[in-house]
N, C-alpha and C positions, 0 to 999 in steps of 0.2 A: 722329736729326738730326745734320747736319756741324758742328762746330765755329765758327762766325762769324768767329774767329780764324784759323783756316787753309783756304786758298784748296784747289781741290783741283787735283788732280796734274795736269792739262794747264793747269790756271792757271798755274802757278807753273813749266812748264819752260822757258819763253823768260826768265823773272824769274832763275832761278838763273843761265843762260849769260849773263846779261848783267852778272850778279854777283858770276861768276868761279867759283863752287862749280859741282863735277862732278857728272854727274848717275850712277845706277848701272849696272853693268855691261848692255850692253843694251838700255838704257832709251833711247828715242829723243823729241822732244822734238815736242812737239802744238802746233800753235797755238792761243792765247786765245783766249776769247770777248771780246766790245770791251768788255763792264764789268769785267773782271778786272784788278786792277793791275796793271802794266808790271813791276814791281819786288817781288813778293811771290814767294819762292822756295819750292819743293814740302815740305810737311811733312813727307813720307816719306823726307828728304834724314837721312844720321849727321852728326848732332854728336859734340863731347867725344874725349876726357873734357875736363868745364869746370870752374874752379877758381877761383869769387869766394869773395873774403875781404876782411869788409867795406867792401864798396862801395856807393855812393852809392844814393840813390833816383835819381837824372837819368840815371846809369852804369847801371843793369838798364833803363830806358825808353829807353835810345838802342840798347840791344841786342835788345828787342823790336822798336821800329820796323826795326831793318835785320833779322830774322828774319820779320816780319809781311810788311814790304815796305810799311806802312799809315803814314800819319803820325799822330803820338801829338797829339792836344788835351785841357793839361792847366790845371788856376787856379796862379794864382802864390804860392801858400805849398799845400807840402803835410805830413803829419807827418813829420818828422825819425826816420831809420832806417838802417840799415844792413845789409844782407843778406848772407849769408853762405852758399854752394850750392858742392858739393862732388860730381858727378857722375864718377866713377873711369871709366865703363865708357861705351861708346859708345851714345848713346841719338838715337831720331826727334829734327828738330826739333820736332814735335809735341808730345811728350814733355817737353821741357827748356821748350818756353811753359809747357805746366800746372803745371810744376816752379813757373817764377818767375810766374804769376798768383796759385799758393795762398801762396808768400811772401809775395807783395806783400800781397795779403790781412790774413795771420797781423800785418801791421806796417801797419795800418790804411789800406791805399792798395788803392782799386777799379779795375779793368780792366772797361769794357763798349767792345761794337762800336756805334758810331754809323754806318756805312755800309759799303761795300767800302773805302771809300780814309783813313775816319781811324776811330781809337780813341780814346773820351774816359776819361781817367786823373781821377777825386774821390779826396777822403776817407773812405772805409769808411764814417761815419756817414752822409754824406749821399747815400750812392750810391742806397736805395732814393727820394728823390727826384728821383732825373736821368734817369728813363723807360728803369731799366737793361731790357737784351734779355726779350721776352716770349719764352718757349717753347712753342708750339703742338702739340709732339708730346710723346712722351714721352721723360722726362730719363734714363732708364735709359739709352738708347743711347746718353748721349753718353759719353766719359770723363769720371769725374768729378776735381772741380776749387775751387778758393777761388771762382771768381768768380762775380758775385752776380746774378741774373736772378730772371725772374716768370713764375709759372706759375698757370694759372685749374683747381684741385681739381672735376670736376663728381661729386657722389657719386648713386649709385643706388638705396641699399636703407638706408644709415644716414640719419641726419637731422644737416645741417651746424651746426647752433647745437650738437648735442652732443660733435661730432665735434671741433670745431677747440676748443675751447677744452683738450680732452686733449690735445692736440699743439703748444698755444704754447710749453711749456715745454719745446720739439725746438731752436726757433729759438735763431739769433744775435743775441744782445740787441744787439751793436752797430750787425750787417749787416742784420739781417731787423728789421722793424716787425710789427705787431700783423696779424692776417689780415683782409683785406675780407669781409666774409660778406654774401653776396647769399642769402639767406632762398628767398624764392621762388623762384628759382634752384634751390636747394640747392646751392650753390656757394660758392667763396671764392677769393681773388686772395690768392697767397702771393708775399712778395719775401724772398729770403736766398741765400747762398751754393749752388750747383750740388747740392753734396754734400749740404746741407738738405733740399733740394728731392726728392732722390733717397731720399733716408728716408722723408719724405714720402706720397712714391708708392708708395713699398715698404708701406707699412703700410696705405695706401687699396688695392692690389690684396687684401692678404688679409683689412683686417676688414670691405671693402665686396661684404657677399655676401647671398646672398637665405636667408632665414629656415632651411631646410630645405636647405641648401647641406650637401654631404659624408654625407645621412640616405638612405637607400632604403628600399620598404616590402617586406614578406616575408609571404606568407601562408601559415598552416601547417594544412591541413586534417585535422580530427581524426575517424580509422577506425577508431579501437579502443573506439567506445562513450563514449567522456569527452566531455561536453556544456560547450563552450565556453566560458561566464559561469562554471564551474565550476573551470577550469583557470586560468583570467587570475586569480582570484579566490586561489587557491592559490600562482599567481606570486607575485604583490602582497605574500602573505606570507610567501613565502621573501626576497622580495629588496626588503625593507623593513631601515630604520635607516642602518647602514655600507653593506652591498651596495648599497646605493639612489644611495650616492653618489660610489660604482665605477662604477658605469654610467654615468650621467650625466643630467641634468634634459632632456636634448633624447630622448631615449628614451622612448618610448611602444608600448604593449601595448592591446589593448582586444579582446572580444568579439565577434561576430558569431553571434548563434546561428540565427539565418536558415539559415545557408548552415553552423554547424555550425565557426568558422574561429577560427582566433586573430591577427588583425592587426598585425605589429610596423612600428614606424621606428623605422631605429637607423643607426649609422654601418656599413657592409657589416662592415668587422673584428669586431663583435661579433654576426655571423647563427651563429655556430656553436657561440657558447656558449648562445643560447637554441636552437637546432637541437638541442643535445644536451638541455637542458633539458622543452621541450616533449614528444621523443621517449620520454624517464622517465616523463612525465605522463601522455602518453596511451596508454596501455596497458589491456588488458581488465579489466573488474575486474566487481562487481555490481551490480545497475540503481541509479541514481540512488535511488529514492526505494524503501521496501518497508513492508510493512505487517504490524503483529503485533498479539495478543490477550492483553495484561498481568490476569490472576487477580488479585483481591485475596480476602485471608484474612479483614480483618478491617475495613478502612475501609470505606466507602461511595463506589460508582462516579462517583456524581454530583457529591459532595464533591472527590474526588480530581482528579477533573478540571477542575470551574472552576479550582481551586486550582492545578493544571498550566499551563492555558490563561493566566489572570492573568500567571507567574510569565512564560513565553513570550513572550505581548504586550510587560510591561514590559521586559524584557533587549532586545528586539528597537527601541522604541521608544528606549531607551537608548543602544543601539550608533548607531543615526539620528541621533539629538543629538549626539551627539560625535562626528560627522563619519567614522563607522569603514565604513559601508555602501561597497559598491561604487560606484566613481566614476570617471569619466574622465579623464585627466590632461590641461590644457592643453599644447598643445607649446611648449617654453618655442626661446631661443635655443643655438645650436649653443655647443658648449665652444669654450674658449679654443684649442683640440690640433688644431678641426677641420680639416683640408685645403683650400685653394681648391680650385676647381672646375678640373682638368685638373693637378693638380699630381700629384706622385708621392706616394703611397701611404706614410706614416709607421709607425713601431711602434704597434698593437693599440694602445685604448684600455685603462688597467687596470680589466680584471672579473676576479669573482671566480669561481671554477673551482665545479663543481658538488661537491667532493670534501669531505665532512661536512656536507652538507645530509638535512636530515631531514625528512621529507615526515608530523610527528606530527599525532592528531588532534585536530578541534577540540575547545574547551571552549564554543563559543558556538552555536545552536539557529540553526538554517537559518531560509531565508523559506516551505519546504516545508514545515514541521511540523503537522498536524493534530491532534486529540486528541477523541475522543466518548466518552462513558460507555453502557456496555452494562446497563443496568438490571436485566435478565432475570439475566444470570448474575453481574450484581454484577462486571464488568470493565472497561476502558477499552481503546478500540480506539485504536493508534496508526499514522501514517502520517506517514513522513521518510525522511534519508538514513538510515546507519550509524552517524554520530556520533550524530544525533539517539534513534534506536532505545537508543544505550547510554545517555544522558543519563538520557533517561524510565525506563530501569528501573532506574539508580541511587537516583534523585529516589524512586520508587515504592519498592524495599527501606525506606527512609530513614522514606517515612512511614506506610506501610502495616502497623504494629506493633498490636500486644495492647496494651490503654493497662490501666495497673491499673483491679483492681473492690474495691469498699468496700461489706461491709456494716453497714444502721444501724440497729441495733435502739430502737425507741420506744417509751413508755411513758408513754400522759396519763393524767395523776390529777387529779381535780378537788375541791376542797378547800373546805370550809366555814370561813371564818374568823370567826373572834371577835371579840368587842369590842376586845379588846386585841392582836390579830394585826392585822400589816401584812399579809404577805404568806403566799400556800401556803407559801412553801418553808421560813419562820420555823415554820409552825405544823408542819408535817412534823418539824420536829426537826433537819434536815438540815444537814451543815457542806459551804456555798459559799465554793471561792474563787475569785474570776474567773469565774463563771461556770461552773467545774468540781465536781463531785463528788468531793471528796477521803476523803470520811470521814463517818460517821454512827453514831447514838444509836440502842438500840430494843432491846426484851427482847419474848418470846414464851412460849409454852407450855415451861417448861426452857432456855429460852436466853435468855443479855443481853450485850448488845454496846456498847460506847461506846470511841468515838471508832475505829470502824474501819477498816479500808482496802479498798477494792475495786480488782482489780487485772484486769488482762486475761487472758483465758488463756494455757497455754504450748502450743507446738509439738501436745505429746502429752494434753495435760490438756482434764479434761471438760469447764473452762471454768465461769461465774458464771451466773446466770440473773437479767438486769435487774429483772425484775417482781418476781420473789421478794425480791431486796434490797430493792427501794423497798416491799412489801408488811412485810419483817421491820421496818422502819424506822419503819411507819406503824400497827404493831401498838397500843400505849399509846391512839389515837385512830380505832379504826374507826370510829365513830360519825361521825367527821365528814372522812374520807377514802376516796375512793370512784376503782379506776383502771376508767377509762372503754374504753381500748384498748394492745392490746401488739401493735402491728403492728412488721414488719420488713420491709426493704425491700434489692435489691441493686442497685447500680448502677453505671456505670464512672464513671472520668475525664473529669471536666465534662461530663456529662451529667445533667437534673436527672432526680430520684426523687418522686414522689408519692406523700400519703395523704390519702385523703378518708373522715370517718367521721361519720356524718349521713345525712340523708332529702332526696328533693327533693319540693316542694310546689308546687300548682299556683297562678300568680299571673296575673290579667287585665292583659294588658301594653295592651291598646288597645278603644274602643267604635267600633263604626259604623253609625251612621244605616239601621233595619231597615227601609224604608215599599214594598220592591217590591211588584209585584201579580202574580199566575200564578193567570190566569183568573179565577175567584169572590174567591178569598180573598186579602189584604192582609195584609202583616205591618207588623205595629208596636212601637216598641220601639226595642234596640239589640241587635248582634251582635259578642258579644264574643270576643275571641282572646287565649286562656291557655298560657302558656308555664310552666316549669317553672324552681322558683328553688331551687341549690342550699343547705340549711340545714344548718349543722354545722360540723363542724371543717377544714380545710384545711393541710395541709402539705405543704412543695415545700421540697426539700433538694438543691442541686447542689455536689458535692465537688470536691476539685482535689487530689492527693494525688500529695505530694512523694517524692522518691527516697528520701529517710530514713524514709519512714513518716509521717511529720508530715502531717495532715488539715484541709484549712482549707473549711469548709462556710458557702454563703451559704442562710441558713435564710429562708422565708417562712412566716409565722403567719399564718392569717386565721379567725375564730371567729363565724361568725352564726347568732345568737336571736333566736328568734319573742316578742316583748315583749308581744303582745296584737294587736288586728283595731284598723280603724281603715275607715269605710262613703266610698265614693268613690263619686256617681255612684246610691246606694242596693245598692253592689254592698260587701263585704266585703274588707278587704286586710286580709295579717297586714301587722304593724309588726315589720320585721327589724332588729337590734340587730347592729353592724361592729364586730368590734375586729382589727385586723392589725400587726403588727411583721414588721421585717427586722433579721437579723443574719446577722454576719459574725467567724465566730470560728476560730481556730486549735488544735489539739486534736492529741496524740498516739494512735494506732490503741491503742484498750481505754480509752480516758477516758470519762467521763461527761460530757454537758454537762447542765444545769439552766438553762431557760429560764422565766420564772412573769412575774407581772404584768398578764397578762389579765382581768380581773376584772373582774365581774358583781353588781350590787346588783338586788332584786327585793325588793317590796313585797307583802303581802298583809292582807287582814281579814277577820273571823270575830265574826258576833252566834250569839243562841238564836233561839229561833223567835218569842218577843213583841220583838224588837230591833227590828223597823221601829217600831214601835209606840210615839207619840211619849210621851213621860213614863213610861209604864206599863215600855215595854222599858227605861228605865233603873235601874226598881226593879223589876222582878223581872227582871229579867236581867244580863248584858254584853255586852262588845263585846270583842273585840282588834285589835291591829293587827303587824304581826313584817315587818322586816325584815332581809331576809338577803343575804350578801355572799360569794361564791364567788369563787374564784382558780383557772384552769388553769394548771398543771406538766407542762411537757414535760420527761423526760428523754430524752437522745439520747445511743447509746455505736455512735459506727462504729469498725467492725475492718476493716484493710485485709488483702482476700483475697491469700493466696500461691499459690493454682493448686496447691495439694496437698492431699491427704487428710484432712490437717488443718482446712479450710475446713468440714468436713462435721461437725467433730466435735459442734456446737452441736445442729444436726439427730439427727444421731445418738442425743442426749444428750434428747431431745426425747422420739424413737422408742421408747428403754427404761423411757419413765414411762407407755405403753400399756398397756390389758390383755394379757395371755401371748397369746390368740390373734391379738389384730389385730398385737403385735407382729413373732410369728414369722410372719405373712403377710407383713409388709413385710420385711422380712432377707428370706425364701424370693424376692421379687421382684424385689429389690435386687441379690442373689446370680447370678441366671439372666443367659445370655448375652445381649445383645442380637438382637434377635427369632426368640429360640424360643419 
């Protein structure tokens, strides 16, 4: 857009010859058109060099009306100023107006064109109310200048309530007013100096762009067997944290496994560092997913594997919580760096070079991962990628071990106690601490012991025999100690051991109504159904055995007697008598424990043969009556097995208290190779 101020070049050449100024070599003189002023002279005319110093404000306005050729309309007080312009060198009149419009300006005095023929001259503050010059095109073309005009901002892709209040703080507090913002428009009516105005616009051409402005998309299809979701997936994690913020938030990567593709938008400057990227990735390698047959030695298939499958689910359901799974990136707005649209091409965005990127495997379990237990051969079948294949037989080394084994040799005695005995283990003779067998009293045929020790055996030694010490122990009271069973039992790490020593008896658990008919004959009655009640002793011992050897066993007792019948119905039941404890005790491998308290009171009575006989049985006869009161004693000694030779020696030691033949049968069978 032309100047307002300067007429153009056929305007002004009848103005100059009539003005007395020469026109340039050549140059030949146009006539006006009839609204051009008479007296405005060509702006492409050389002034200067011009030389004010300190001069009036009415003295540079009597020097622009004779340069314009326009007459100046000005109010009768303006700011008090004096201007000072120093042009050495020959310049346009053009030139030397813009010169003294931005002075006037810089000293509070406004220059607008009110028509062809006047110029209205305010005060700097009030010019943006005096209807200064609107600008309908754009201000870049004009030369810029102090002088102060209005321009209507229309934006396309920003939103103007956001826009204009970032850019008040551009304006001339004195020259420019606050911005009109036309909202539904998207628009705003700006007033301030030329050169304002031209910032302005400068800054609406490059932030007002469409979302995806300076981005292209690039599609890279993958031939060497790498499967899509796979590779974006492996991006994401090379070029996460720092590198993420090299690149930029307007860059986006995504998937297509449809079609097998990896989708990028990016600024074009950066297609060639993912170009080399992708190219590293997709390369021949082994099938995504493979499947293998993991052996276990000694756990259990079925075990192993929930226990697998759990541990997968939760990591997998874990990484989903916390936002780690694969995910789409919205496309955010372009950087700050990006280029208008048709501009020229700036320096590369800073990414990082692919040089010390390490392409390591995971530590986290695919969404591929399967896991089945093979029952038959005791294995677990797995199916994943390669990370996954190595995870699972890490995990599987780790828990697929030999857990120790403990044996526990037992020995129940059942004990008739006295009137003045509390308990079996008082009347045994026996020194309890804790629960433990530390020591014992007791003499035999040539031998007497007091206050002993019983100790576990060594590495190479024959070893103690339980029964026999609690037998020397119990010598002084045969008569009323009785051991009932010396069972031994092996068993691993938390896994319980059993003993059951007793009869089972048969008990009518239900009647039913007998009255069917088949043919002639009707039954009548009841038809009963007898199950089988287990009577006796019951022990259940599950160990837990510590790296040091230390043994911590939760014991169950349970003891039922047949007290006597009792007619239900006309039909007969025994009356079973319960006694159960549980404990939980701690023990080093060769210790004794000593368990007792179970105890059993039973009644009985004894006439002659005239006792029924009332009077007579009391003179010539009697009667008695005796009750008695027994205590079961568990003693328990686990030895925690070492998996050597030594484990056997107990056995062994068993073996050599055989007769000579049956012995040497067993050595001669022990000896022979396996299946000769």
């Amino acid at each position: 857009m032309k100047n307002l101020f300067s007429p153009t070049p056929r305007l002004l050449a009848g103005v100059l010859i009539a003005a007395g100024f020469g026109l340039p070599a050549g140059a030949q003189p146009t006539p006006a058109p009839a609204t051009a002023s008479p007296n405005a002279p060509a702006p492409s005319d050389s002034v200067g060099p011009i030389t004010l110093r300190d001069e009036s404000i009415e003295q540079v306005l009597a020097l622009l009306e004779r340069w314009t050729g326009k007459t100046i309309l000005r109010p009768q007080a303006l700011p008090n100023a004096t201007i000072t312009l120093n042009l050495r060198g020959s310049v346009t009149r053009e030139e030397a107006m813009r010169a003294l419009e931005t002075l006037l300006a810089m000293n509070g005095v406004a220059i607008s064109t009110l028509d062809d023929k006047f110029l209205k001259v305010t005060a700097l503050s009030s010019a943006k109310s005096e209807a200064p010059e609107l600008i309908t095109g754009s201000t870049l073309e004009l030369p810029p200048s102090g002088r102060v005009a209005s321009k209507v901002f229309q934006l396309n892709f920003l939103r103007i309530s956001e826009f204009m209040p970032q850019v008040a703080g551009l304006l001339n507090p004195v020259a420019g007013s606050p911005p009109v913002v036309f909202e539904k428009a998207n628009a705003a009516l700006v007033t301030d100096s030329l050169t304002n105005l031209q910032r302005i616009e400068t800054l609406v051409n490059r932030l007002d762009q469409p979302v995806l402005a300076g981005l292209q998309p690039k599609f890279y299809q993958l031939r060497n067997g790498a499967k899509a979701s796979d590779v974006v997936n492996k991006m994401r994690t090379i070029l996460s944290g720092a590198l993420q913020n090299q690149i930029g938030t307007a860059t986006s990567y995504n998937a297509d496994d449809r079609t097998n593709q990896v989708i990028l938008v990016a600024d074009p400057r950066q297609h060639a560092f993912f170009d080399d990227l992708v190219a590293k990735l997709d390369v021949p390698s082994d099938p995504n997913t493979r499947n293998e047959v993991i052996y276990l030695k000694h756990a259990a298939a079925k075990d192993v594997a929930t226990l697998l499958s759990q541990l997968v689910s939760g990591q997998n359901s874990a990484a989903k919580s916390s936002g780690q799974e694969t995910s789409v990136r919205p496309i955010a707005a372009p950087a700050a760096n990006a280029p208008a649209p048709g501009a020229a091409p700036g320096p590369a965005p800073a990414v990082a070079t692919l040089a010390g990127i390490s392409l390591e495997s995971s530590n986290q379990f695919s969404s591929l991962l399967t896991i089945l237990p093979e029952e038959r051969s005791n294995s677990i079948v797995v199916s994943g990628t390669v990370d996954d294949i190595r995870l699972i037989n890490d995990l599987v080394a780790r828990i697929d071990v030999l857990l120790a084994q403990v044996r526990i040799e037992v020995v129940i005695a059942e004990v008739t106690l006295e009137d003045n005995a509390t308990s079996g283990i008082s009347e045994l003779g026996l020194k309890v601490v804790g629960d433990k067998l530390v020591g014992f009293s007791g003499k035999g045929a040539g031998i007497g012991v007091t206050d002993g020790t019983i100790t576990s055996p060594g590495a190479s030694g024959s070893g103690t025999d339980l029964a026999a010490t609690i037998a020397l122990s119990t010598t002084p009271r045969k008569s009323n100690a009785n051991i009932l069973s010396v069972p031994n039992i092996i068993t691993t790490h938390n896994k319980e051991g059993k003993i059951f020593v007793g009869e089972q008896r048969p008990v009518i658990s239900s009647y039913l109504n007998d009255t069917a008919s088949t043919g002639t004959i009707t039954g009548s009655g009841y038809r009963s159904t007898v199950s089988s009640k287990d009577i006796g002793i019951d022990l259940t011992v599950k160990p837990l055995i510590g790296l040091d050897g230390a043994v911590q066993l939760e014991i169950k007792q349970e003891v039922n007697d047949v007290l006597g019948d009792i007619t239900i119905d006309g039909n007969p039941q025994p009356r079973i008598g319960r006694r159960a404890t549980e404990s939980f005790v701690s023990v080093k491998s060769g210790e004794i424990i000593v368990l007792g308290g179970l105890q059993r009171t039973s009644q009985s009575r004894g006439t002659n043969r005239l006792g029924p006989i009332p009077i007579i049985g009391e003179l010539l006869g009697t009667r008695t009556r005796n009750q008695t009161r027994t205590d079961l004693v568990f003693f328990l000694r686990p030895t925690v097995l070492t998996n050597t030779p030594a484990d056997n020696s107990e056995a062994m030691r068993q073996v050599e208290q055989f007769p000579k033949e049956h012995r040497d049968r067993v050595k001669d069978v022990l000896a022979s190779e396996p299946g000769s």
